[in-house]
N, C-alpha and C positions, 0 to 999 in steps of 0.2 A: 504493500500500500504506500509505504512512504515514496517506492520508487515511483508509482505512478503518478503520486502530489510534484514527485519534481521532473516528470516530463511533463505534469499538467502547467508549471509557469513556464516551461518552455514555447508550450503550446499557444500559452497567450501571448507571451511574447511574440513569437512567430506570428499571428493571427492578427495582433495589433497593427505590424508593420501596413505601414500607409494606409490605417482604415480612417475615415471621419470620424465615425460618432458610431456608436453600441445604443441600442436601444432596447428594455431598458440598461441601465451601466450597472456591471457587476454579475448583469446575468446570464452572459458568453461562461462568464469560469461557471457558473451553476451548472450549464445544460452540459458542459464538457466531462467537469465529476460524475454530473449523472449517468453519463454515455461509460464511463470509466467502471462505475459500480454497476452499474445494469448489464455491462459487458455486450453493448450493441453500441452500431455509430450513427450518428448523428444523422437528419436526413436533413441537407443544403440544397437548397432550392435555388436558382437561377433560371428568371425569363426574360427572353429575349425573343423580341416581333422579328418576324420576317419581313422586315423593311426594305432590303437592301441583299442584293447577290450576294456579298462579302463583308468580311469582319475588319478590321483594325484594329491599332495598337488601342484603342480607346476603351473596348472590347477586351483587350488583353488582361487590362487591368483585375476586371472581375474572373478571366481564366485562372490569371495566375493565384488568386484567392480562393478560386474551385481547388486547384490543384494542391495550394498547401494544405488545404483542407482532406485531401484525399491521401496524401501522403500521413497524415495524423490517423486514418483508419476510417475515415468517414464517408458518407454518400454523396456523390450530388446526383440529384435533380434537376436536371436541362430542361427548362421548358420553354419549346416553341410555341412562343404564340400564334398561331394560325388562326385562330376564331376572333381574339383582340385585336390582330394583325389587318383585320379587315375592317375593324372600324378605328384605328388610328390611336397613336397616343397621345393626347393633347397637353402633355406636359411639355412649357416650354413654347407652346403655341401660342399667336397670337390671331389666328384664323382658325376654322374646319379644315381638318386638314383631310386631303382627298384620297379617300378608302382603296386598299387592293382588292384586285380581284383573288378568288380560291385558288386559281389557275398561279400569277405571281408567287402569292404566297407561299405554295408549296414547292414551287422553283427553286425561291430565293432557299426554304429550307432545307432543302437537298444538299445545298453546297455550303450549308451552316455544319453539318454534321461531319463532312470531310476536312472542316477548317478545325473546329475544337478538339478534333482528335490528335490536332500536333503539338497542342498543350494537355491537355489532361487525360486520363487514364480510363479507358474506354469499358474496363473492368468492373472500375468503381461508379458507373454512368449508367444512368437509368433515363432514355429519353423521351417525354410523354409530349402529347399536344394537347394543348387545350380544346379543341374542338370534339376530343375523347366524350367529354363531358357536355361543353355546351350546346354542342349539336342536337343533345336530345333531354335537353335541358326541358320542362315542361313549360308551360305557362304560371301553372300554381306556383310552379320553384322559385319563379324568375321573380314573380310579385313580393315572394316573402323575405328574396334576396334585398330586393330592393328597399322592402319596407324597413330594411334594417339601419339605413343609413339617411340623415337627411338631409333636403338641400341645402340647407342653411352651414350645415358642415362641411360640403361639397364646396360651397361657393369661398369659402376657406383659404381654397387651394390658390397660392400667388396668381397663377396662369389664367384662371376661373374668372378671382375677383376683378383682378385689371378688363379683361373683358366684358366683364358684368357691369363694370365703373362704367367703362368706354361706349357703350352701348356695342360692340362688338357680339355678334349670333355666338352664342353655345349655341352647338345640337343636342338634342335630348340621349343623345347612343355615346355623345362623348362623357355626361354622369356615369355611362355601361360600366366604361373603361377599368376603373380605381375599383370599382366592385368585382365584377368579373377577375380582375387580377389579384384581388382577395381574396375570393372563393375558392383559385386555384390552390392557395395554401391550405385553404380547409380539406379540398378533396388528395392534395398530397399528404397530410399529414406532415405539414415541416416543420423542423425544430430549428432553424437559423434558416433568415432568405436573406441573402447578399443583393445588392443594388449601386448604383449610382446616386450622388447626393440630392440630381432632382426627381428620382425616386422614391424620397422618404413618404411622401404623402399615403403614396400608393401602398409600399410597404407597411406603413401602419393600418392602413384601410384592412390590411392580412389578419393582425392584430385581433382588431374590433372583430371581426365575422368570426375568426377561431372563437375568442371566447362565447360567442353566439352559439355556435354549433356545438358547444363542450366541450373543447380541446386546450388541450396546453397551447397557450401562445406562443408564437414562434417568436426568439430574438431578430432583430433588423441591425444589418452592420451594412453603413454606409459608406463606400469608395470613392474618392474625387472623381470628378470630370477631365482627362488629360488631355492637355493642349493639346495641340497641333502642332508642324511645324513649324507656323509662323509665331507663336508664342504667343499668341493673344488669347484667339478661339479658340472652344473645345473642337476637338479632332471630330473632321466630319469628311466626308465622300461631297458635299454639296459645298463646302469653303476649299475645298484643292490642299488642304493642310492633312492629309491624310497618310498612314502608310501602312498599307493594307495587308493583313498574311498570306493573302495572295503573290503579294509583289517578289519581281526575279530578284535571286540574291544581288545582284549590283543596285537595283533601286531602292531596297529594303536598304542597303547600305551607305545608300549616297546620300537618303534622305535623311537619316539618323545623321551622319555626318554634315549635313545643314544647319540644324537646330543651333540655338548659343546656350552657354554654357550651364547657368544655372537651370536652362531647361534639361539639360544631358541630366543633370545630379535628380532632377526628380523623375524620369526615365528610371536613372538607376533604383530608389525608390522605390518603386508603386510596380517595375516591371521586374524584378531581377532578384534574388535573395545575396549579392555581392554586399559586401560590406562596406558601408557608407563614407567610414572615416578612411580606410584603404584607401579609397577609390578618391575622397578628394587630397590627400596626398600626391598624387600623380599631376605631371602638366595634364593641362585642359584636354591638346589635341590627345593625349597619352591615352586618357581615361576616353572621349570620345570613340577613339579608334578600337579601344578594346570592349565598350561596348555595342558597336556595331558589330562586332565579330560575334561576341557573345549573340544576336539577339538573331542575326543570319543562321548560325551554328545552332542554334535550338529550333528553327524550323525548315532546314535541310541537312545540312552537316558541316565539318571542321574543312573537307576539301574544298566546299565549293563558297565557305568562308574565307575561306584563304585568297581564293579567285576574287572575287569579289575585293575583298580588299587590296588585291593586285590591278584591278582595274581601276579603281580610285585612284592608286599611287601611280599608275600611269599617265593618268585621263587628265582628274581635276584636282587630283590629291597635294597636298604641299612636300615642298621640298626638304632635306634636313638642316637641320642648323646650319651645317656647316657650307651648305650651296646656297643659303643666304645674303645677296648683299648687305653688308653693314655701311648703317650711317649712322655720322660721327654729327652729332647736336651739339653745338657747345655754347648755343642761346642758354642762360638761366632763368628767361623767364616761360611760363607756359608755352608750348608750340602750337599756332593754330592749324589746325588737319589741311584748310582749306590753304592755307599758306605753302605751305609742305608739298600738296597735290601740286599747284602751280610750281612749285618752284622745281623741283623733279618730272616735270614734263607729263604727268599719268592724267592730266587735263589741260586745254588749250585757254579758258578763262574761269574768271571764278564761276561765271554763271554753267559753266561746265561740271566745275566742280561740286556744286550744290546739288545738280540735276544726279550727278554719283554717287553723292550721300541719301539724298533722297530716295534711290531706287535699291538701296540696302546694300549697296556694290563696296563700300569702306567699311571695315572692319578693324579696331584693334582687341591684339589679343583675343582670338575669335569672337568677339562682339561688336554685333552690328554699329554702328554709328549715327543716331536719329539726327541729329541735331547738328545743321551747318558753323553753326556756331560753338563747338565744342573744341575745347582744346586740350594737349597732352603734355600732362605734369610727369617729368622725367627728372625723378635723383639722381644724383651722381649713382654711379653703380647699376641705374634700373638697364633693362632690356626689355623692346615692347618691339610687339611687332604688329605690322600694318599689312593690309591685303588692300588693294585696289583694283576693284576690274572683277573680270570674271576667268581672265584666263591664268591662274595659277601664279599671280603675280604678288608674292610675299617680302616682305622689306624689315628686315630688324631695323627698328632704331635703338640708338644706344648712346648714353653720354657716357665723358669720362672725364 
């Protein structure tokens, strides 16, 4: 027993990494001890609409929390929404948003269940639709469903009320949604549903109806939204910020190698079990490069990771230090970028040179450079470096 108490705070620890919020707190170690003295695991439930032919790293996030979960001894619960799928999820929405056909949805499904199999464990996978259920859903069922929550509660939900405010249409099938994706937990029987943070609503909507039905209610562990690679948005297929488990290992790897840095560290984070502090001990490019490898390497292999990262260091990749120009600063006061650019020839006027910054093309120290008016504080002893352009064009600066 004592041994399993101290794989149980491993557990949490582990389980912690990169979650938002437990809901309720304290009661993830409950359901785990119980799973431990009941001597059964856990049933993890995960739904995900057939929206879209393909997954992303966005997506990843909540695999890879199936997976540590699976690795602990426990179950997930893959569920495709199929029957939700076709009336939409309106989280997040500021319209109706326009329903799939049966036909789509079970398309896009198909090639859901050949993507999740290159992260989790196809053993510990149990994968259900919801249209199991609501396909022969009754009428009497549906009323009593309903009658369990009310609008005033609904209208709650951020998404809702701003609509509601705005005079913006709700449909009456998008109330369906938060319910129906509740009942799904009632008719699995789950003991933790994993989500996304603008998922919590719905996730608790799981909550309310279990204890409706008699059941043990399920914990809700909430996962960030992970950027894109332009840093801003959350990662979508519809903003071009995306990088797909689809994608060939050189695009999978060239996009990861786009990103700037403090995005890489929460990549490593929320996608990776590498150790955080290791990892930011290394130069930027160091750690970026080996997390591209890593993330190619987990859904193909180490040879054609290797490829891949030979094609970067071909193509667009940088050079080593040592095939570096060095320039010698021996200004003491700040360097202006735009200054610099003109005076090194990598623009023909300043208005050249702003149009460069502005289209994300300047970089110090792999970070982007917004702002035409920034400039570079260089101590004695610092070394910075500059990328201008698009063609592999990298510049130490360096005082002395």
């Amino acid at each position: 027993m004592d041994q399993s108490l101290n794989e149980l705070e491993k557990a949490v620890e582990l389980l912690s990494r990169g979650t938002e919020e437990v809901v309720p707190k304290g009661k993830l170690i409950e359901k785990l001890k119980k799973a431990i003295l009941e001597k059964r695991p856990l049933r993890v439930k995960v739904g995900i609409d057939p929206t879209a032919p393909r997954l992303h790293f966005g997506h990843l996030v909540l695999l890879q929390k199936m997976r540590q979960f699976q690795d602990l001894g426990h179950e997930i619960l893959f569920l495709i929404g199929d029957f939700t799928g076709m009336i939409g999820d309106p989280t997040g929405r500021s319209e109706v948003r326009t329903p799939l056909t049966r036909e789509d949805v079970l398309k896009n499904a198909e090639t859901y269940k050949e993507q999740i199999f290159k992260v989790i464990d196809p053993k510990r996978t149990t994968i259900r639709f919801n249209s199991e259920w609501m396909d022969v859903m009754t009428a009497e069922k549906m009323v009593y469903l309903t009658s369990q929550y009310t609008v005033a509660r609904l209208l709650e939900r951020d998404d809702f009320q701003k609509r509601y405010q705005s005079s913006q249409p709700i449909g009456v099938h998008e109330f369906l949604y938060p319910l129906i994706q509740g009942y799904d937990s009632v008719v699995l029987k789950a003991d933790i549903e994993l989500g996304g943070t603008d998922q919590k609503f719905n996730l608790l909507v799981g909550r309310v109806l279990q204890k409706v039905y008699g059941q043990s209610q399920q914990v809700v562990m909430t996962l960030p939204l992970l950027e894109g690679t332009d840093g801003q948005r959350k990662m979508s297929k519809s903003f071009g910020n995306d990088i797909a488990l689809t994608d060939t290992p050189s695009e999978m790897f060239g996009k990861i190698m786009s990103i700037h840095d403090e995005l890489m560290y929460r990549y490593y984070e929320l996608l990776t079990s590498e150790d955080l502090a290791e990892v930011r001990q290394l130069h930027p490019m160091e750690s970026k490069l080996r997390l591209a490898f890593y993330m190619v390497e987990q859904f193909y292999d180490s040879e054609k990771a290797q490829k891949a990262r030979d094609h970067f260091d071909t193509t667009v990749g940088r050079k080593t230090e040592a095939e570096i120009p060095v320039i010698i600063i021996e200004d003491s006061e700040p360097l202006s970028i735009i200054d610099l650019i003109i005076q090194k020839g990598w623009a023909k006027s300043k208005r050249a040179a702003r149009q460069l910054i502005v289209q994300g093309a300047v970089e110090v120290n792999q970070q982007k450079v917004n702002d035409p008016l920034d400039k570079i504080v260089i101590k004695v002893g610092d070394k910075k470096e500059i990328r201008v352009g698009k063609k592999n064009r990298y510049y130490l600066v360096k005082k002395i």
